[in-house]
TORNU-729788 format. One line per 10 residues: number of its first residue (from 1); their letters; for each residue x, y, z of N, C-alpha, C. Coordinates in steps of 0.05 Angstrom, whole numbers. Last residue first. Layout:
<pts>
NUM> a> X:Y:Z:X:Y:Z:X:Y:Z ~ ...;
</pts>
This chain:
<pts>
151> xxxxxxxxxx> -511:161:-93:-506:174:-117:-511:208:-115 ~ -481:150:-31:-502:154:-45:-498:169:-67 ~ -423:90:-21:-432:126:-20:-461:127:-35 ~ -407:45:-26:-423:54:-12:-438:79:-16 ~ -356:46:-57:-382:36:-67:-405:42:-58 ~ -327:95:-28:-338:93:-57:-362:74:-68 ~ -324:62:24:-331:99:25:-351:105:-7 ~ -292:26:3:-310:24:20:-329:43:21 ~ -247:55:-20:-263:43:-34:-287:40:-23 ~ -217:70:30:-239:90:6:-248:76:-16;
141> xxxxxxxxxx> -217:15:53:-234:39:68:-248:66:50 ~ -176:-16:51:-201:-18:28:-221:4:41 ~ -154:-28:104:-137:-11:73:-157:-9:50 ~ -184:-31:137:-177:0:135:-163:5:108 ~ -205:-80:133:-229:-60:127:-213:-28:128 ~ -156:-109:121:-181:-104:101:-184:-84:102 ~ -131:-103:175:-126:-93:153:-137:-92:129 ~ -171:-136:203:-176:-102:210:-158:-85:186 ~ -174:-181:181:-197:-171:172:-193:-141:186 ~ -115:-189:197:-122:-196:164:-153:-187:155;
131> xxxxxxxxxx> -123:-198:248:-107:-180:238:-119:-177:207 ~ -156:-242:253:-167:-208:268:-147:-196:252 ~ -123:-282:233:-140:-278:219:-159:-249:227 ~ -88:-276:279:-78:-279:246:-103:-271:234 ~ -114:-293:315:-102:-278:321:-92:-262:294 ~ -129:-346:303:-152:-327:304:-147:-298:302 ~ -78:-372:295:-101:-367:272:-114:-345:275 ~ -28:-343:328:-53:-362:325:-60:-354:312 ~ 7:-317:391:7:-324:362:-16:-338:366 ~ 13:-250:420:-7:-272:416:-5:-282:385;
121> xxxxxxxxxx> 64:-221:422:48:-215:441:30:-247:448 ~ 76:-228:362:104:-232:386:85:-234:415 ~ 41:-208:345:40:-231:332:66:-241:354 ~ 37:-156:349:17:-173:361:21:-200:360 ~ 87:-144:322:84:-132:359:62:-153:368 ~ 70:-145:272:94:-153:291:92:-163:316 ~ 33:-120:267:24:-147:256:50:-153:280 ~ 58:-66:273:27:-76:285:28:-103:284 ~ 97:-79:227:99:-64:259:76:-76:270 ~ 65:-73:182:89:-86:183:91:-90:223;
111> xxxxxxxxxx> 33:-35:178:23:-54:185:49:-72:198 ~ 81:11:173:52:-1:204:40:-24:203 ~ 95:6:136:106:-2:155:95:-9:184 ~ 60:6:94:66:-18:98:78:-18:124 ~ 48:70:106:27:46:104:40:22:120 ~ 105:79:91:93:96:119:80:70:124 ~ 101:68:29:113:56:55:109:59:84 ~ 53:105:20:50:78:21:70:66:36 ~ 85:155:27:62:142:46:53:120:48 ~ 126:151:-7:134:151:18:107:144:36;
101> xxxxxxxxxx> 93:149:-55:113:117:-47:118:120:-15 ~ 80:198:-66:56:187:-46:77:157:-53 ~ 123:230:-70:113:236:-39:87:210:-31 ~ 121:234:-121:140:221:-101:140:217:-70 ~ 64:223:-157:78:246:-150:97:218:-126 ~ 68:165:-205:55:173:-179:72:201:-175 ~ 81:123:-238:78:149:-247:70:173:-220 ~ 78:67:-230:115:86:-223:97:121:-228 ~ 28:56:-235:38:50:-210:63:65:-206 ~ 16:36:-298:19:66:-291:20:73:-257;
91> xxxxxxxxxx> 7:-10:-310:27:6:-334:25:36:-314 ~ -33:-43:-277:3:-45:-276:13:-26:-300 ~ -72:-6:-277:-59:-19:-249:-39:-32:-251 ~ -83:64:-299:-82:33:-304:-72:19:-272 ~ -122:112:-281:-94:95:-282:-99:70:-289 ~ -168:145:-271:-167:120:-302:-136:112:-300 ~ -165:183:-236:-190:167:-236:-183:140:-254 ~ -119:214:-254:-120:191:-221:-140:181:-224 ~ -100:219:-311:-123:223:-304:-120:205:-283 ~ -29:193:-341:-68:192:-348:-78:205:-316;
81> xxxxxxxxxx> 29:225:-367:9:210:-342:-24:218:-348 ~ 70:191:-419:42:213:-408:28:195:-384 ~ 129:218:-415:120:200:-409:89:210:-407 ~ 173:254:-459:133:245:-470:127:228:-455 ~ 204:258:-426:191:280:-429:168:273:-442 ~ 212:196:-390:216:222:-398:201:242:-406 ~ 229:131:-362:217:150:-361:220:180:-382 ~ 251:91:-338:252:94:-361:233:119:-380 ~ 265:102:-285:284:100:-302:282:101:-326 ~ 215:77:-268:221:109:-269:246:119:-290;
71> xxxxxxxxxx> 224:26:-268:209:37:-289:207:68:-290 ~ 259:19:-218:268:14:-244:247:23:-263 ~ 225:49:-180:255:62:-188:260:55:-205 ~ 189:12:-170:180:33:-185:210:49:-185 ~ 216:-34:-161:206:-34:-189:197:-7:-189 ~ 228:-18:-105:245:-31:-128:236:-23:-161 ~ 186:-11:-69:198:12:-85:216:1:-105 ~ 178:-63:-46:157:-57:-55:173:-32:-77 ~ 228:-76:-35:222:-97:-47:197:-92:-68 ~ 230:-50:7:245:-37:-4:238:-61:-38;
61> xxxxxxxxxx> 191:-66:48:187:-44:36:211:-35:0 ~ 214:-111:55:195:-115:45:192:-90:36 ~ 270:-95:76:278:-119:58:246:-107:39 ~ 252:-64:128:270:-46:107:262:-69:80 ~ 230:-109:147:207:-88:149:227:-76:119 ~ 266:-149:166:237:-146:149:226:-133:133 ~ 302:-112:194:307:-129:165:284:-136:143 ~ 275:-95:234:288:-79:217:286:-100:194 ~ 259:-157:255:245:-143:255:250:-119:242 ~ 319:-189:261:292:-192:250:267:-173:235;
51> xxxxxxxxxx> 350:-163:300:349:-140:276:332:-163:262 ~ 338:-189:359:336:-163:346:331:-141:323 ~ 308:-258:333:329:-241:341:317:-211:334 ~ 263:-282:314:258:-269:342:275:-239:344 ~ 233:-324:275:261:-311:274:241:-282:289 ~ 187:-357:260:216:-379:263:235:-352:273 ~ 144:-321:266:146:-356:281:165:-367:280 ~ 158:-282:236:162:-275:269:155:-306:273 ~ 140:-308:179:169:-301:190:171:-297:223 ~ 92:-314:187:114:-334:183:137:-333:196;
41> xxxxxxxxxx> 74:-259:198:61:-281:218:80:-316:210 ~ 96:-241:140:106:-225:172:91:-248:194 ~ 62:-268:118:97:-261:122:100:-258:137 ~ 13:-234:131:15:-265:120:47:-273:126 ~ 19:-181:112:20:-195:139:21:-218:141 ~ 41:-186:60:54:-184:75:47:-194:107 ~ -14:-198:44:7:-219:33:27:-207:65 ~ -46:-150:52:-59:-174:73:-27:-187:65 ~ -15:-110:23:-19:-110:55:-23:-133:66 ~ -32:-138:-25:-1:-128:-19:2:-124:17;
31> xxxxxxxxxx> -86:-124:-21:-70:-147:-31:-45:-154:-16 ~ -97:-75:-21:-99:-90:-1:-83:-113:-5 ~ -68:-51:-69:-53:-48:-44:-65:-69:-26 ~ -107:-85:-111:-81:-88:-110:-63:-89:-80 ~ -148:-55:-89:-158:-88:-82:-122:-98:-86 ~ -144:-14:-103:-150:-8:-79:-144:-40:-67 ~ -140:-12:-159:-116:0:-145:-125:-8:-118 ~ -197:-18:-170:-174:-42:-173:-145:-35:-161 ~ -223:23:-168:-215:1:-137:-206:-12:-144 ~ -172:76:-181:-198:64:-188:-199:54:-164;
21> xxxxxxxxxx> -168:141:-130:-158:112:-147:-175:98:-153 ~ -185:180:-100:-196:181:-131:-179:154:-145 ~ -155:186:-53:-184:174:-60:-201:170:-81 ~ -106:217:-67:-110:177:-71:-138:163:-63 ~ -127:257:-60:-119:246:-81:-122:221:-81 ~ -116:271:-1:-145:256:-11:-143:254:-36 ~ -65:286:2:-74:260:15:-104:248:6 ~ -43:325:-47:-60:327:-28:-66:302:-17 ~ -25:326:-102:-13:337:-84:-22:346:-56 ~ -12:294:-164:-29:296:-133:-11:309:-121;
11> xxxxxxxxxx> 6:297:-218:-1:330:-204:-10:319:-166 ~ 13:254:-240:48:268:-229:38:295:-221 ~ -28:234:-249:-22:224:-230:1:240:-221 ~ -73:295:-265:-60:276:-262:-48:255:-249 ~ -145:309:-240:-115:316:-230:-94:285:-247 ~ -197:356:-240:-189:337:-242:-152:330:-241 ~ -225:396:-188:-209:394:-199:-197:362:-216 ~ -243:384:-138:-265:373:-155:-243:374:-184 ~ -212:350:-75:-216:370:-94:-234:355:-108 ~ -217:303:-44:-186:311:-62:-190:335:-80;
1> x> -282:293:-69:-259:280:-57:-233:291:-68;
</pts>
C-alpha cells in the first residue's frame, strides 16, 4: 500500500500514503466526519439563507486546520517525524506533508456539501442516519480494506 518503502510523516507524497495510518487515525477522522454531519443536519434545520451554507462549510473546515497551524508554529529543526505506520493520534496530526490538510479538507467539504444538499432535499432521521452509515463505510474504508485483508 503507498509503496513498500517505509515513509515518514513529512515524506508522504502519494494518496495511498494515508493508507498506512494506524486505525485509530481512521476512527479519529471518521469521528470528525460523522460529528460534523451531525451539525450540518442541525444547523440546515434552523438556517436556509444563502451564505449559511459557505459559512459552515469555510467556519468548520477552518476550525479543523486551526490547531494544526498553531502546533506547526511550534515546530523546527529537531521536530522528529515518526514512521506513517506508528503516528501517534494527538502528538503527531500537525506533522503531516501539507498537501494532505488540503485533502482532508477537500474530504470534509464533501461531506459537508452532500449532507447539505440532501438534508435541504429530505429532512429526517432515516435520512440522517443513511447519511451517517454511507459516511462510515467510506471514511473507514482503508481501515476496512486493513482489517479485512488476508494475511
Amino acid at each position: 500500500m503507498g509503496g513498500s518503502r517505509p515513509k515518514r510523516l513529512n515524506e508522504m507524497d502519494d494518496l495511498r500514503d494515508m493508507g498506512r495510518f494506524p486505525v485509530p487515525i481512521y476512527v479519529g477522522a471518521t469521528s470528525n466526519i460523522l460529528l460534523t454531519i451531525c451539525l450540518t443536519y442541525l444547523l440546515r434545520g434552523r438556517f436556509g439563507g444563502p451564505l449559511a451554507l459557505p459559512a459552515w462549510a469555510v467556519g468548520i473546515i477552518s476550525a479543523n486546520v486551526l490547531p494544526v497551524v498553531v502546533l506547526r508554529s511550534g515546530m523546527d529543526e529537531e521536530t522528529s517525524f515518526p514512521p506513517v505506520e506508528e503516528m501517534g493520534f494527538f502528538g503527531d496530526q500537525h506533522k503531516f506533508s501539507s498537501w494532505v490538510y488540503a485533502v482532508a479538507s477537500g474530504n470534509m467539504l464533501f461531506w459537508i456539501m452532500l449532507s447539505w444538499s440532501l438534508f435541504s432535499r429530505r429532512r429526517g432521521r432515516p435520512t440522517l442516519l443513511g447519511m451517517l452509515a454511507l459516511a462510515f463505510v467510506c471514511t473507514f474504508f482503508p481501515a476496512w480494506v486493513r482489517l479485512f485483508r488476508r494475511p
